[in-house]
C-alpha positions as CSV (number, residue, x, y, z in Angstrom):
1,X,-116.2,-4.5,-37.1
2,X,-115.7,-8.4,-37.3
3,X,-117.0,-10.0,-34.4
4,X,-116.7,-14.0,-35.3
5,X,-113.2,-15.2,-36.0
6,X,-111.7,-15.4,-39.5
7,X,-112.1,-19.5,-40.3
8,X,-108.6,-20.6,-41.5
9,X,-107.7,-24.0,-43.0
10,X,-104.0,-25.0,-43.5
11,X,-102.9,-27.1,-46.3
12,X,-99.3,-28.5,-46.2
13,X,-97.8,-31.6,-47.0
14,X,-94.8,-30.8,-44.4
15,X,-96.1,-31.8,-40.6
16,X,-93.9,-28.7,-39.9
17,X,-95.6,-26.1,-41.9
18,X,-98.5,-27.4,-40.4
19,X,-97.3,-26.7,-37.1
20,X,-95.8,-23.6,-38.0
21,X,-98.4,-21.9,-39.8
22,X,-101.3,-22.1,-37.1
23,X,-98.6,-20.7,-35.1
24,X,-98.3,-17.7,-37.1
25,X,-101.9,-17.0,-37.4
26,X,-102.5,-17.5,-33.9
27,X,-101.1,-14.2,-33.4
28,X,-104.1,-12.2,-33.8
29,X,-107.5,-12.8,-32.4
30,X,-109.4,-12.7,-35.5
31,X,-108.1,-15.2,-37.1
32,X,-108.6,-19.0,-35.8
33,X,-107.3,-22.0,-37.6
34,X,-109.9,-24.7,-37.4
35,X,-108.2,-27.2,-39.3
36,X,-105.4,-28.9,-41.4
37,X,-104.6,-31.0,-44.1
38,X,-102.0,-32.5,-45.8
39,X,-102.8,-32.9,-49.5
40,X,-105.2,-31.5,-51.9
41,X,-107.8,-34.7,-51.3
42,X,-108.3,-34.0,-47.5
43,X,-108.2,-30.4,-48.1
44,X,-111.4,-30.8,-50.5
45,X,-113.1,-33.1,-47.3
46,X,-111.8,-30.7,-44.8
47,X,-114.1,-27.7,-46.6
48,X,-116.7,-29.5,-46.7
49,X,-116.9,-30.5,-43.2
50,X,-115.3,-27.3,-41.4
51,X,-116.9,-24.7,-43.5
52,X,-113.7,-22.5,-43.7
53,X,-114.1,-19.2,-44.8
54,X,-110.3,-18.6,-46.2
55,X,-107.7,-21.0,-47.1
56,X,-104.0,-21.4,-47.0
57,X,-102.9,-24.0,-49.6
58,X,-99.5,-25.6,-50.7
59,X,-98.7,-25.9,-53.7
60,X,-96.3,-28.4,-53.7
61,X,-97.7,-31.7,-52.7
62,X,-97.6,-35.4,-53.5
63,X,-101.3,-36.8,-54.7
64,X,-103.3,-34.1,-55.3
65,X,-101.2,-31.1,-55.7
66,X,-102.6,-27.4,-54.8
67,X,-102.9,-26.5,-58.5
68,X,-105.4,-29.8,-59.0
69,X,-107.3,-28.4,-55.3
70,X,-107.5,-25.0,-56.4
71,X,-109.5,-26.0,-59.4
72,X,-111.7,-28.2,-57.5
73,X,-112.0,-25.3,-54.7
74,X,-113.1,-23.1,-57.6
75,X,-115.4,-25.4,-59.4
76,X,-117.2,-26.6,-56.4
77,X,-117.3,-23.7,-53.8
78,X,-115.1,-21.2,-54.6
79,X,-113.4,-19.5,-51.5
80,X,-110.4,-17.0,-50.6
81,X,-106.9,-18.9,-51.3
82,X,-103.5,-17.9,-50.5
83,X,-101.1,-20.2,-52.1
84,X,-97.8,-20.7,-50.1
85,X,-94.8,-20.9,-53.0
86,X,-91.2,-21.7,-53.1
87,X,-88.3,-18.7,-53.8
88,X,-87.8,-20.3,-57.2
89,X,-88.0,-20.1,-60.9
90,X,-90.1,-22.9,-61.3
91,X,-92.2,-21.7,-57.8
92,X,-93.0,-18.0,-59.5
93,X,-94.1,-20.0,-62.6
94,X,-96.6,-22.2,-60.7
95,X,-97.6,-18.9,-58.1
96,X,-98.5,-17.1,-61.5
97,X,-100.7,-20.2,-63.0
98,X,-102.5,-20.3,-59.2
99,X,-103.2,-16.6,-59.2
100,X,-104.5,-17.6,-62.9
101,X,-107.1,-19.7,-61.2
102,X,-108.3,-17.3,-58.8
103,X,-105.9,-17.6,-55.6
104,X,-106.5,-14.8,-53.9
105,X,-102.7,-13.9,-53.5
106,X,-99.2,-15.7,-52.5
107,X,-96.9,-15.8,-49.4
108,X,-93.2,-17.2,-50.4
109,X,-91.8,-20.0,-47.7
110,X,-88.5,-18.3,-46.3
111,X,-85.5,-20.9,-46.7
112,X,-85.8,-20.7,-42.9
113,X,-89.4,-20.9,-41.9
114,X,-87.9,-20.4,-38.2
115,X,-85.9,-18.2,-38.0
116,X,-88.2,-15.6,-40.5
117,X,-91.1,-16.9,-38.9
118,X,-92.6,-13.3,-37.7
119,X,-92.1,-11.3,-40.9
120,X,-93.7,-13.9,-42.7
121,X,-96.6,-14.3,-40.2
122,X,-97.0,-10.5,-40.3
123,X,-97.4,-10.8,-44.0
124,X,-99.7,-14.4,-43.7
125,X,-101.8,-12.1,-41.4
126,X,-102.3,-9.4,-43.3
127,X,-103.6,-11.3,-46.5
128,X,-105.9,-13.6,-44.5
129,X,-107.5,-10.5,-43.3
130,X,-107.9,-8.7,-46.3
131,X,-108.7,-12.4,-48.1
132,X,-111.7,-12.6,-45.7
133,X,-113.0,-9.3,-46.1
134,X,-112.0,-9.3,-50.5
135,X,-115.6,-8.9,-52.4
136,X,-113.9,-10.2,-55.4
137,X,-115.0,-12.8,-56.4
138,X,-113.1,-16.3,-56.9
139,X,-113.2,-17.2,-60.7
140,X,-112.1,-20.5,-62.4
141,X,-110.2,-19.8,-65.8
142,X,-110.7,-22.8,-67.9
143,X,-107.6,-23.1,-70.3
144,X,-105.6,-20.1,-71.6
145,X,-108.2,-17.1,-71.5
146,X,-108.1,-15.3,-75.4
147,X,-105.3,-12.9,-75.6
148,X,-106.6,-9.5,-76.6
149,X,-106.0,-7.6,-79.4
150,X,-103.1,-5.3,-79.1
151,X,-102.7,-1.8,-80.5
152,X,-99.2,-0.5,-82.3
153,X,-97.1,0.9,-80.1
154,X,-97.3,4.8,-79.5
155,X,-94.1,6.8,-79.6
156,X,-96.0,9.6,-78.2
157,X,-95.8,11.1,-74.7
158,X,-98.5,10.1,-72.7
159,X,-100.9,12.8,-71.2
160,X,-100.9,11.1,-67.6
161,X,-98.3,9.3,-65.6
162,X,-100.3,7.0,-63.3
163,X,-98.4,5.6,-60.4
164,X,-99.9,2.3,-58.8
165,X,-99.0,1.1,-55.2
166,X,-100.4,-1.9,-54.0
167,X,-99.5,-4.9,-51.8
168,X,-102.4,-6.9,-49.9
169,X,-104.8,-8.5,-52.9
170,X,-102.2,-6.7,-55.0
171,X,-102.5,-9.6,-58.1
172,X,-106.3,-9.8,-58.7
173,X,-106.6,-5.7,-58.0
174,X,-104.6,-5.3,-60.5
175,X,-105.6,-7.9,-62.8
176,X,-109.1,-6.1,-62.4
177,X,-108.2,-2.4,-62.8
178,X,-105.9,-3.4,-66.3
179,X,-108.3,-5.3,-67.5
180,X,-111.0,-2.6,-67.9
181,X,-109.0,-0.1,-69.7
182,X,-108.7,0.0,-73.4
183,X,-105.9,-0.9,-75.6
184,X,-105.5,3.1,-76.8
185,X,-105.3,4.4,-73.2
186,X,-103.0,7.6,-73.2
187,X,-101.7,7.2,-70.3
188,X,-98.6,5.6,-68.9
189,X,-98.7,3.0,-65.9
190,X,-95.9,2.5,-63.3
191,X,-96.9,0.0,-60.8
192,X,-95.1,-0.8,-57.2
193,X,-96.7,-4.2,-55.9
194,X,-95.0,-5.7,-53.5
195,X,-93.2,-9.1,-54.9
196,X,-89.9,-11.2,-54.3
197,X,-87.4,-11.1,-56.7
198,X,-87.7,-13.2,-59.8
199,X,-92.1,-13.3,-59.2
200,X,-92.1,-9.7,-60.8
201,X,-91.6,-10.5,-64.5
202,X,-93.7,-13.4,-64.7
203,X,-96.6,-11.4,-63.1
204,X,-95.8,-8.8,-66.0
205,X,-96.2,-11.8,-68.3
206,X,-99.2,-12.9,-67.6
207,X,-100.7,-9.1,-67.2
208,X,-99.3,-8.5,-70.6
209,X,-101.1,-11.7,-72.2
210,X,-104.5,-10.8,-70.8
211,X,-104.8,-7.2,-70.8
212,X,-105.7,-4.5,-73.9
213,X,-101.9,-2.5,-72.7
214,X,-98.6,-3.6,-73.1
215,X,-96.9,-4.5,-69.6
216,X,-93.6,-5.6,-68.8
217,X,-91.3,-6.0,-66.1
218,X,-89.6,-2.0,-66.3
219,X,-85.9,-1.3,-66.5
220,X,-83.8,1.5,-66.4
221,X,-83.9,3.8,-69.2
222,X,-87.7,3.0,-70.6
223,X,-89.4,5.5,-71.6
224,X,-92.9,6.3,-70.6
225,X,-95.5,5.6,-73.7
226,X,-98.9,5.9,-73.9
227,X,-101.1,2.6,-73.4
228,X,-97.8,1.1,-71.4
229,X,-97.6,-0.8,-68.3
230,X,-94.3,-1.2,-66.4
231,X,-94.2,-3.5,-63.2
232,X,-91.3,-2.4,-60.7
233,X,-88.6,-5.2,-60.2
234,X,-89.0,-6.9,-56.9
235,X,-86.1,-6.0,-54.6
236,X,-85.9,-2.4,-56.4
237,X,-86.7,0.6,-55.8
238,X,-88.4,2.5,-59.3
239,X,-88.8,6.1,-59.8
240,X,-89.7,8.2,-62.9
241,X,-87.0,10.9,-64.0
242,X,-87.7,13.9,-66.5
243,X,-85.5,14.1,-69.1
244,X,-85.2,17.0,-72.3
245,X,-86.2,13.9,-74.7
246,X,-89.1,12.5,-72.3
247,X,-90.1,10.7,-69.1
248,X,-88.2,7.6,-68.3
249,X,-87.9,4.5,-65.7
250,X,-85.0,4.9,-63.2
251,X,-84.4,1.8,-60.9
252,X,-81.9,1.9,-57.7
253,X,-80.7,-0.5,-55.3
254,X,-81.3,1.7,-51.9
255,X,-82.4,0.9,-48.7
256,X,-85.5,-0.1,-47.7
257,X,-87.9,2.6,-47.2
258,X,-91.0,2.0,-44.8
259,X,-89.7,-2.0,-44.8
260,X,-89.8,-2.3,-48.0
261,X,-88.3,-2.3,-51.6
262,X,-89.5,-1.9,-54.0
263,X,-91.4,1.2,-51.8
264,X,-94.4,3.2,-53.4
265,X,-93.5,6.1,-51.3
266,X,-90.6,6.3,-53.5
267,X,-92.6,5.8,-56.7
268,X,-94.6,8.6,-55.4
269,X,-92.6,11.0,-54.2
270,X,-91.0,11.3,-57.3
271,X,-94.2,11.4,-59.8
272,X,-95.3,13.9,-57.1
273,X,-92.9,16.7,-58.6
274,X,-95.1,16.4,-62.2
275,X,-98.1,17.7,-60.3
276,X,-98.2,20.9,-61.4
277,X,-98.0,19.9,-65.1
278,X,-101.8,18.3,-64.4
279,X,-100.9,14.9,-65.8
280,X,-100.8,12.9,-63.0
281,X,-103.1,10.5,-61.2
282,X,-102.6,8.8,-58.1
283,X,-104.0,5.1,-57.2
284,X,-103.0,3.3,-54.3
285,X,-104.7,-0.3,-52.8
286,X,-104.9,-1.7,-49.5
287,X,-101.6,-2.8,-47.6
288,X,-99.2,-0.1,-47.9
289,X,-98.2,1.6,-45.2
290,X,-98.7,5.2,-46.8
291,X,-99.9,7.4,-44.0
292,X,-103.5,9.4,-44.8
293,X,-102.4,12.7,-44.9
294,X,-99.0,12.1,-47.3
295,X,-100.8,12.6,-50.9
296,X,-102.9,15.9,-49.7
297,X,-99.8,17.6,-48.1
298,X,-97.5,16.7,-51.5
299,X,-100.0,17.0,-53.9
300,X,-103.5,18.8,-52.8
301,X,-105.7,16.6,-54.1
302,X,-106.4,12.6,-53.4
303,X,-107.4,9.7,-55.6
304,X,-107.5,6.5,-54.0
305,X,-109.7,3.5,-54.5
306,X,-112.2,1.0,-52.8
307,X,-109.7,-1.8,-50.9
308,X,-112.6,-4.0,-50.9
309,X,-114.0,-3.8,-54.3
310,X,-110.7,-2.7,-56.0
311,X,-112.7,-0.6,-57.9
312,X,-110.8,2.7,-58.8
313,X,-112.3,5.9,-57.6
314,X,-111.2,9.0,-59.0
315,X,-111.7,12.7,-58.2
């Protein structure tokens, strides 16, 4: 149990994020903000001087901008980041190239910062937390790292259908867990992580150009192959369907479940009716609100992971 406070430093150009966000925060007692900054330069002084143990950084800032801190942060004393982004095109791109570096995850600024200031301070929360307590550790990327070598595609059926929640951390778990499995991998991957709209297929992207598997942002009507990765849309819900000719992706525009959608209960409920064929596996990673006792009552059996080390554990 963590007795001292989580150490926060803010860093936004705006004078009202910086207002704003220490607002947020200060609505749990294990978190305290000991500091802010408004550019990447003070930032870098800031560290050194308040010893912060996680970091909330802009990315968008006059001077030195959060991509140029990150890298410093990385190269000097690397720490737990979450980079603040824009709902845009060009802000997913930049998010993407952050979590490159080794951000430890994003939080999108609503159009409003007032009037959606407690769902995003419920989210800010949440990844500070699990920032603080992340044993992954912070890595600095220099350039574009080598794209590995890709197999030919596989028409056949794969011999598992792994379904993937995950929220909190969600970007580097996942980087991490793709990462380690080979190219000829016979199983197929369908991932729920919990992005905004318009984020989803860059993630994909940038999965896809550093991992042995194909990935790709899924749509309706792809079929599940073996050493494939598909990412749920954000704002969708995804669900596998089994069809006379093979499994395929199904995506639906219902409401919310549990908060959110995309939802991995729905992801899961409907793998959960292959069960009795023995070719499915289960992960899920810190974050999601999946109660403890919903996989053993559906399926019978459990296979989670470590939140911490994001190390998958199977049974």
């Amino acid at each position: 149990m963590r007795i001292t406070p989580i150490r926060v430093l803010v860093v936004d150009d705006s004078a009202l994020m910086r207002k704003l966000i220490p607002q947020m925060l200060a609505g749990d007692d294990s978190i305290e903000v000991v500091g802010t900054a408004m550019d990447g330069a003070f930032c870098l002084k800031k560290i050194e001087e308040l010893k912060p143990g996680v970091v909330t950084l802009d990315l968008e800032m006059p001077g030195m901008n959060g991509i140029e801190a990150l890298k410093e942060i990385m190269r000097r004393q690397p720490l737990p980041v979450i980079v603040f982004s824009s709902h845009s095109t060009e802000g997913a791109s930049v998010t993407m190239k952050a979590l490159g570096l080794g951000a430890f995850d994003f939080v999108t600024k609503p159009k409003d910062a007032t009037a959606h200031m407690a769902e995003t301070a419920r989210e800010l929360i949440a990844k500070v937390k699990a920032a603080a307590e992340s044993k992954l550790k912070p890595r600095l990327l220099s350039g574009i790292p080598p794209k590995p070598e890709k197999l030919p595609i596989s028409l056949a059926a794969p011999n598992k259908i792994i379904a993937i929640g995950v929220s909190t951390g969600g970007p580097q778990a996942l980087e991490y867990v793709l990462s380690q499995l080979p190219g000829d991998f016979p199983g197929t991957i369908a991932v729920v992580q919990h992005m905004p709209e318009g984020f989803t297929d860059m993630f994909a992207r940038r999965l896809d150009e550093i991992c042995p598997l194909r990935v790709k942002e899924a749509q309706s009507g792809d079929v599940l192959q073996r050493g494939r990765v598909l990412i749920c849309p954000g704002s969708r819900h995804m669900r596998v369907k089994r069809l006379p000719l093979g499994d395929v992706i199904v995506l639906g525009d219902e409401p919310r479940v549990n908060g959110h959608r995309p939802s991995a209960d729905v992801l899961l409920s409907s793998v959960a009716e292959f069960a009795a064929t023995g070719a499915l596996v289960i992960c899920w990673f810190q974050g999601l609100s999946l109660g403890k006792t919903w996989l053993p009552r559906r399926l019978g059996t459990r296979r989670g992971s470590n939140s911490r080390t994001c190390r998958p554990t199977w049974s």
